[in-house]
Phi, psi and omega in degrees: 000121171246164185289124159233177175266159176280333182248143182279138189117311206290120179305159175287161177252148185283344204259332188250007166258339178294305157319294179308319174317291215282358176260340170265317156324333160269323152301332177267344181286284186344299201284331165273335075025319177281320182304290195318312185294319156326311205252032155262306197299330156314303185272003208259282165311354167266320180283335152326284178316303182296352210252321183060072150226223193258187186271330164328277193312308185293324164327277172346310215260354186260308170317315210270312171334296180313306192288292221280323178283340201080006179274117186315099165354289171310346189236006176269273201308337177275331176294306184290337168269344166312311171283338160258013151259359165109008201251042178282134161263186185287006186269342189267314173324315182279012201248288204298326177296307152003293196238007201255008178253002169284346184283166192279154175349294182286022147065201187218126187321175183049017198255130147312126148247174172351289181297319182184000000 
């Protein structure tokens, strides 16, 4: 969207390019916000499987993950589905060393270990 006049000729009003900002600025929280809740509802189901519980429970368990870490919900999640497709770079690597000892015992694949 770009700001125009209704009539050709007519100057832009500064209040309707000011509007057009703030409707893509609302389109872009939206469009992030839409990402973020994918990739919650994704990890919710990876940790539900690997985990083999209910999706209740890995919900809890990313929440308690978040809280104990300082870690954005939204950046637990986005980390973890980044490490089980395989697109994790090494800034989600250092973020999953972060939060990956709140995880249940049997850890989570692509995680750092100990040893290196």
């Amino acid at each position: 969207m770009s700001a125009r006049s209704l009539y050709p000729g007519e100057p832009v009003r500064r209040a309707d390019a000011l509007h057009d900002n703030a409707l893509r600025d609302e389109v872009a929280q939206l469009h992030e916000a839409v990402k973020s809740q994918r990739d919650i509802g994704m990890a919710v189901g990876l940790m539900s499987a690997r985990f083999d519980c209910s999706t209740d429970q890995a919900w809890r368990t990313m929440l308690r993950v978040s809280q104990d870490s300082n870690t954005k919900i939204r950046t637990v999640a986005r980390v973890l589905v980044a490490t089980h497709d395989g697109t994790a770079g090494p800034d989600d690597h250092e973020v999953l060393a972060t939060f990956v000892k709140h995880l249940p015992a049997s850890g989570w694949s692509g995680a750092p270990t100990a040893q290196g």
